[in-house]
C-alpha positions as CSV (number, residue, x, y, z in Angstrom):
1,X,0.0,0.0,0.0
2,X,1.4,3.2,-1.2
3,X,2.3,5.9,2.1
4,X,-0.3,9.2,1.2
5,X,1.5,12.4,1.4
6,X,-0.7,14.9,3.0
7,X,-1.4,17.4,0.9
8,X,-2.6,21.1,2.2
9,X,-5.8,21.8,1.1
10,X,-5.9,25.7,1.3
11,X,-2.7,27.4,0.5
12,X,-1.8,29.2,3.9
13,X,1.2,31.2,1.9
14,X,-0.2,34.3,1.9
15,X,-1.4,34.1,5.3
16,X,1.4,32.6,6.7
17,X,3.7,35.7,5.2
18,X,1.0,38.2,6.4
19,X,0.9,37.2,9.9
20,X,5.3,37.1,9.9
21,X,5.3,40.3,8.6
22,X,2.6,42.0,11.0
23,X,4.4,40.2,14.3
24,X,8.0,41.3,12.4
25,X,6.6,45.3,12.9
26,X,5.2,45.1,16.1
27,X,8.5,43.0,17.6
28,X,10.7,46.4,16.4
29,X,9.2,47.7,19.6
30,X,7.4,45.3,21.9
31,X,9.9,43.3,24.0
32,X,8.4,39.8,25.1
33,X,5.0,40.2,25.9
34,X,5.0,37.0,22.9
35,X,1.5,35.6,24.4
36,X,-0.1,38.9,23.9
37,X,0.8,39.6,20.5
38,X,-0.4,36.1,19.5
39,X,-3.9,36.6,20.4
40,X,-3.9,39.6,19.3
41,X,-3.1,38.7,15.8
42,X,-5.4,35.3,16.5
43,X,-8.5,37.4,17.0
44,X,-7.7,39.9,14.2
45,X,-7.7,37.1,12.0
46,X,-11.0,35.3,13.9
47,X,-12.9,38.9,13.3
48,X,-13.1,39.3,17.4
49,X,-12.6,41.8,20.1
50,X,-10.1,42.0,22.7
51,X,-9.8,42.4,26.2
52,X,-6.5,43.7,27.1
53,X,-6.1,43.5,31.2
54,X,-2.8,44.4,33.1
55,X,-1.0,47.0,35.6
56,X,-0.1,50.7,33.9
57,X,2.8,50.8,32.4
58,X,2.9,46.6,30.4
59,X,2.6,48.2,26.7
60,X,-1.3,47.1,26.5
61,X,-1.9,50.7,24.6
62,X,1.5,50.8,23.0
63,X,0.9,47.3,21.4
64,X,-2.9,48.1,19.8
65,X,-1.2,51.3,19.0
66,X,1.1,49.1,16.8
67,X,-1.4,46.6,15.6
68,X,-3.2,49.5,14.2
69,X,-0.2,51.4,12.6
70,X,1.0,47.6,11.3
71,X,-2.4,47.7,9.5
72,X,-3.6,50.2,6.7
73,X,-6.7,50.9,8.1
74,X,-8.5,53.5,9.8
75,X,-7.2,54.1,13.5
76,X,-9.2,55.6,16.3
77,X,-8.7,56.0,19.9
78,X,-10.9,57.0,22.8
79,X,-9.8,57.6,26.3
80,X,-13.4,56.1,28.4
81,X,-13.4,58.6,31.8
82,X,-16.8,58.6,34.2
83,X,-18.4,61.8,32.3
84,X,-18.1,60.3,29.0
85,X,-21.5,59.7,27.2
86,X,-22.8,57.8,24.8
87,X,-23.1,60.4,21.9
88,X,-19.5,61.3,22.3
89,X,-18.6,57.4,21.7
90,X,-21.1,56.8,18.9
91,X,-21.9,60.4,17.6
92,X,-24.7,63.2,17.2
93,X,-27.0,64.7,14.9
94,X,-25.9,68.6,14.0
95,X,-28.3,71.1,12.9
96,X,-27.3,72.1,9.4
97,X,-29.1,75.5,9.2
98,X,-29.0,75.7,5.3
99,X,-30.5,72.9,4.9
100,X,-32.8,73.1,8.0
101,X,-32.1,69.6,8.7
102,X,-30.0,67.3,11.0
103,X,-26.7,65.7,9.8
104,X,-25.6,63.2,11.4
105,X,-21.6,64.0,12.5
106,X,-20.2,60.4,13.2
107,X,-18.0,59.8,16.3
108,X,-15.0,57.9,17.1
109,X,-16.8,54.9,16.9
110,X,-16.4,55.3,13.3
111,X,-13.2,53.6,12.6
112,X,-11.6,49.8,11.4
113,X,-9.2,49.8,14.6
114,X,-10.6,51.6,18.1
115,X,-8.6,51.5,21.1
116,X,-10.8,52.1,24.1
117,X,-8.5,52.8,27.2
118,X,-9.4,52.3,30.7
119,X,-12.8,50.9,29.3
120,X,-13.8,50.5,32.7
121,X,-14.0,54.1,33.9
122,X,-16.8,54.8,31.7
123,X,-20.6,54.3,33.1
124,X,-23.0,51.6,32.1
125,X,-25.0,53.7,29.9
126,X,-21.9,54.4,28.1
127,X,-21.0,50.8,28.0
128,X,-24.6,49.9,26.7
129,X,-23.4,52.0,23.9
130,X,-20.7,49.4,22.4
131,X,-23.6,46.3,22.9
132,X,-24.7,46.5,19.1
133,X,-21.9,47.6,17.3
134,X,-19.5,44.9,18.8
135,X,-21.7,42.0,18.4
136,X,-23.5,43.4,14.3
137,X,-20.7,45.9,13.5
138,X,-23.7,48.1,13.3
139,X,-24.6,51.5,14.9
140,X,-28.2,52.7,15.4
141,X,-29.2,56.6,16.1
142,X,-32.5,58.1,15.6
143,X,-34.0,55.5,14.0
144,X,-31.1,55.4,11.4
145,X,-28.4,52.3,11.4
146,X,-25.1,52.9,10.0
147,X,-23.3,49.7,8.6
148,X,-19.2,50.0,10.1
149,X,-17.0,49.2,7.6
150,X,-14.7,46.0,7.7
151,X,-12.5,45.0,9.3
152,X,-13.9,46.5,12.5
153,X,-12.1,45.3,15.6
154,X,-11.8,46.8,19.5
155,X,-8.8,46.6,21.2
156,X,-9.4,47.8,24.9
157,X,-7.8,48.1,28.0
158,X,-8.4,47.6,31.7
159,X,-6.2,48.0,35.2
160,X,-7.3,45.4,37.4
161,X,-5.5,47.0,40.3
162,X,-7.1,50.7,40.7
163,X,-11.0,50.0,41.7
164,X,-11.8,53.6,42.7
165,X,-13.6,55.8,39.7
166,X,-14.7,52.2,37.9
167,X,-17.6,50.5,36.6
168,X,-17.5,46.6,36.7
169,X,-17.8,45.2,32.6
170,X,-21.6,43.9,32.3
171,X,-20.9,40.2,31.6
172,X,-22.8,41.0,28.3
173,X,-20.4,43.5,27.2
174,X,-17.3,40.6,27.9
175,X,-19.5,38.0,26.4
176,X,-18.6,40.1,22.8
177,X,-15.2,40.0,23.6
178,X,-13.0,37.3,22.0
179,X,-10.0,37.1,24.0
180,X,-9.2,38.4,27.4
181,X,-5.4,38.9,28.0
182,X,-3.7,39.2,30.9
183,X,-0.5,40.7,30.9
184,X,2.1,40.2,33.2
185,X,5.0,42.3,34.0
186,X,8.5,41.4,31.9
187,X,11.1,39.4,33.0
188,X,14.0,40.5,34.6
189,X,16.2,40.1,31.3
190,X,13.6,41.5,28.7
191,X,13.0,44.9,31.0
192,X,16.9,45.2,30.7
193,X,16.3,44.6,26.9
194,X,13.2,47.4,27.1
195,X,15.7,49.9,29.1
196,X,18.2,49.4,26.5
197,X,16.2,49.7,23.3
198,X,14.3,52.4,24.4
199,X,18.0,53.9,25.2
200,X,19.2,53.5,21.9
201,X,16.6,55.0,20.3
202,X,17.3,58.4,21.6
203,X,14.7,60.9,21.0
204,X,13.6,59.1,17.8
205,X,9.5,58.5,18.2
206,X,9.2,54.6,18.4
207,X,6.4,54.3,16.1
208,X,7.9,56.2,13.3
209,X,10.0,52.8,12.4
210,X,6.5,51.2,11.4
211,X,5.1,50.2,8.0
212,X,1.9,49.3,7.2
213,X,1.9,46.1,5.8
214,X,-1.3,44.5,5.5
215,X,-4.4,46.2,3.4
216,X,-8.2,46.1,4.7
217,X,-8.8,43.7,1.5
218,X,-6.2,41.5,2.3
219,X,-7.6,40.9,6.0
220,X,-11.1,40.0,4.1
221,X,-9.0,37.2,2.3
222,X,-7.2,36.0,5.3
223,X,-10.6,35.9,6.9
224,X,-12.6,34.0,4.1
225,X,-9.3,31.3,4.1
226,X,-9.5,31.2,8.4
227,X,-13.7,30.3,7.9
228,X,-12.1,27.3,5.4
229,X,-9.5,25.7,7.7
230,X,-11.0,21.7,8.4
231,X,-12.9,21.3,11.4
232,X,-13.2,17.6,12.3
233,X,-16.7,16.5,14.0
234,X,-15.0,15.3,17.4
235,X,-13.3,18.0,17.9
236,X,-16.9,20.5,17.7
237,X,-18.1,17.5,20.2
238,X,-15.5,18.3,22.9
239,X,-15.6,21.8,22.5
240,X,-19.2,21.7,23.3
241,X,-18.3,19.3,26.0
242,X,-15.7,21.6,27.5
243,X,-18.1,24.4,27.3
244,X,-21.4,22.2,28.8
245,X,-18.6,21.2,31.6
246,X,-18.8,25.3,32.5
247,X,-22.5,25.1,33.6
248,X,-21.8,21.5,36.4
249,X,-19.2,22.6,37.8
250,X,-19.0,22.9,41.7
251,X,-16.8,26.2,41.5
252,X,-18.8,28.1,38.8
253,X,-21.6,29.9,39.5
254,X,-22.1,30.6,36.0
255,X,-21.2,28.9,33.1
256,X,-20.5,29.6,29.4
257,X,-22.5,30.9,26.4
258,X,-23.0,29.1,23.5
259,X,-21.1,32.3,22.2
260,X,-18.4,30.8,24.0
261,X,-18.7,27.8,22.0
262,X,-18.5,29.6,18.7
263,X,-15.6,31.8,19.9
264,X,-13.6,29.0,20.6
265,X,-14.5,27.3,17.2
266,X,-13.6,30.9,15.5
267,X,-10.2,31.3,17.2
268,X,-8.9,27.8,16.8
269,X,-9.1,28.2,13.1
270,X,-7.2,31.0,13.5
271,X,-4.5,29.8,15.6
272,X,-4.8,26.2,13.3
273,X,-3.7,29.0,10.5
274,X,-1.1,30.7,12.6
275,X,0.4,27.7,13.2
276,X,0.3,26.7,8.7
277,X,-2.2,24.4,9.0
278,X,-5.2,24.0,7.4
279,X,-6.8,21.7,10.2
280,X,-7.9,22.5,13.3
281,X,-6.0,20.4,16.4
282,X,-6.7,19.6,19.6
283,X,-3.8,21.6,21.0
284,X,-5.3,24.7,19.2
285,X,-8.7,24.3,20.8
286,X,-6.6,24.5,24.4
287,X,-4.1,27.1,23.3
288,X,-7.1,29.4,22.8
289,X,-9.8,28.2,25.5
290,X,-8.1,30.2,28.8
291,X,-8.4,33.5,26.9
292,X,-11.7,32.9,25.8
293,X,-13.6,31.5,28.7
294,X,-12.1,33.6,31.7
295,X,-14.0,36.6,31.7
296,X,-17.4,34.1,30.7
297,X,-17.2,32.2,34.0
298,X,-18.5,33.2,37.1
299,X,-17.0,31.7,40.0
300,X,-18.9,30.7,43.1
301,X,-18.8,33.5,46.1
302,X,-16.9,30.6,48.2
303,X,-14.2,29.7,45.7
304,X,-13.9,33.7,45.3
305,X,-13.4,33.8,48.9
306,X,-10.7,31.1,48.6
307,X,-8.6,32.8,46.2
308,X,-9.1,30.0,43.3
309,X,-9.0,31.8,40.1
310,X,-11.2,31.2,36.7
311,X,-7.7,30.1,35.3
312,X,-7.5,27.4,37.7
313,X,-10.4,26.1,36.9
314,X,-10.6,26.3,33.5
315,X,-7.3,23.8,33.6
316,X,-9.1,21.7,36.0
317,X,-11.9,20.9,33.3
318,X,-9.6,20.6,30.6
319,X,-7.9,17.8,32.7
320,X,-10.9,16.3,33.4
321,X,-11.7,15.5,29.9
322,X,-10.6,13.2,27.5
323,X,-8.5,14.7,25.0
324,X,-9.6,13.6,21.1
325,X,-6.9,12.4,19.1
C-alpha cells in the first residue's frame, strides 16, 4: 500500500507571510509580551474583540497602538473617563441650518481599529453603547443604522488594580469579547532589553520605524481562508463538552454561552492557520480556551473567597476530559 503524502488543502502562503510580517513590525518595539501579541493577531484574523487586562505601564496601549499602525486601516482611539456619554462614543446629529435639517456627525466609533483605554472608567449607559456595534458591526441613532466598515475590531484596556472611579464590565459586554489577555509584567532580562532599546533609540518617536503592511482587502481574504480551515466532527463534540462542563461545575456559579462555543471554534481556526495548518488540532482548541472563557465564568462566592481563580479552573476541566486524538 502506497504511504499518502498529505497534501494542504488551502494554500496558507499568503497568510502565513502576512501574519510574519505583521508580528515582524510590532516585535521592532514590543519586547516579550510574545502571548499577547499572538492573540492579538489570533483574534484579528477570527474577526473578534479584545480584552487587554494588566498593571499601567505593560505596553497594553502601545501594542494596539502598533497593531493598528501595522495595518492600513482607519485608526481611532478613545480615552473612556466617568463623564463620558454615549453620543460622544457613537456620535450626534448637527443642525445644518442651510439645509434646516439634521446631519448626522459620526463619532470615534467610526473607525476599522478603536482603542478604548481604561474601558472600565466609563458608566453603564456608556457601556450599553458598544452592545450593538460589537456583536453586528452596526450603529443605530435616531431610527437610522449605519453599517461599520470591515475590518472593524476593538482593542481595549483595563487595570485590574485601581477600583476607585470604575464600573465593573456587564458580563454582556465581555460575552462580545474574543479574547481576554492578561499581561504580566516582563522578566527581569527582557525589561533590561526594554531599558536598553528604548536607550538606543534616543529621542527618535518609536512608532515612526513602522510600515503598514497588510491592506483592509487582504484581511477579508485571510478571513474567508480562516472560515475554510478543516474542522473535524469530534473536535466541535468536545468543544461543546468543554463548554457544557462550565455550567456543572461545583466552583462556577455561571457557566458559558453558546457564544463561547462559537468563539472558541472561531479562534482555533485561526491559531490552526497561525500555526500553517489548514486543520484544526486539539492543542489549538486549548491554546485558545483560557483567553476565551475567563471573563465568561463566574465563580462561586466561596471559591472567590478562597482565592481559586477562573484560570485554575478552567485547567481543572480541561484535565478532566478526555482529549480527542
Amino acid at each position: 500500500m502506497e504511504e499518502q503524502i498529505f497534501q494542504p488543502r488551502t494554500d496558507l502562503t499568503q497568510l502565513s507571510q502576512a501574519v510574519e510580517d505583521l508580528r515582524r513590525q510590532i516585535k521592532k518595539i514590543i519586547v516579550g509580551q510574545d502571548e499577547m501579541v499572538r492573540l492579538i493577531v489570533t483574534a484579528l484574523l477570527a474577526d473578534g474583540h479584545v480584552l487587554i487586562e494588566g498593571v499601567p505601564g505593560v505596553a497594553k496601549t502601545l501594542t494596539a497602538k502598533l497593531v493598528a499602525k501595522s495595518l492600513a486601516v482607519q485608526f481611532s482611539r478613545i480615552q473612556f473617563t466617568p463623564d463620558l456619554m454615549p453620543s460622544d462614543v457613537l456620535g450626534t446629529p448637527v443642525f445644518n441650518p442651510k439645509e434646516g435639517s439634521f446631519d448626522f456627525k459620526k463619532g470615534p466609533l467610526f473607525s476599522n481599529i478603536v482603542l478604548i483605554d481604561e474601558i472600565n472608567r466609563a458608566p453603564a449607559k456608556t457601556q450599553a453603547a458598544l452592545f450593538e456595534v460589537m456583536e453586528e458591526k452596526q450603529i443605530t441613532v435616531d431610527g437610522k443604522t449605519y453599517m461599520m466598515q470591515a475590518p472593524f475590531m476593538v482593542l481595549a484596556t483595563q487595570n485590574p488594580i485601581e477600583q476607585e472611579g470604575t464600573y465593573r464590565l456587564p458580563e454582556a459586554q465581555l460575552d462580545r469579547f474574543l479574547f481576554k489577555i492578561v499581561v504580566p509584567y516582563p522578566g527581569e532580562q527582557e525589561e533590561f532589553e526594554i531599558l536598553n532599546q528604548f536607550h538606543n533609540l534616543g529621542n527618535e518617536n518609536p512608532l515612526a520605524s513602522i510600515e503598514a503592511v497588510l491592506q483592509a482587502a487582504q484581511i477579508a481574504a485571510i478571513r474567508q481562508q480562516v472560515k475554510m480551515i478543516v474542522f473535524d466532527e469530534k473536535l466541535l463534540q468536545f468543544i461543546a463538552k468543554l463548554v457544557h462542563n462550565t455550567r456543572n461545575h461545583k466552583s462556577i456559579y455561571l457557566g458559558a454561552s453558546p457564544r463561547a462555543s462559537l468563539a472558541i471554534m472561531n479562534a482555533s481556526k485561526a491559531m490552526a492557520a497561525i500555526k500553517g495548518r489548514d486543520f484544526v488540532t486539539p492543542e489549538d482548541i486549548i491554546d485558545v480556551v483560557p483567553s476565551i472563557l475567563r471573563h465568561r465564568i463566574i465563580l462561586a462566592p466561596d471559591k472567590e473567597m478562597e482565592g481559586v481563580t477562573e484560570d485554575a479552573v478552567i485547567r481543572q476541566i480541561i484535565q478532566s476530559m478526555d482529549i480527542p486524538r
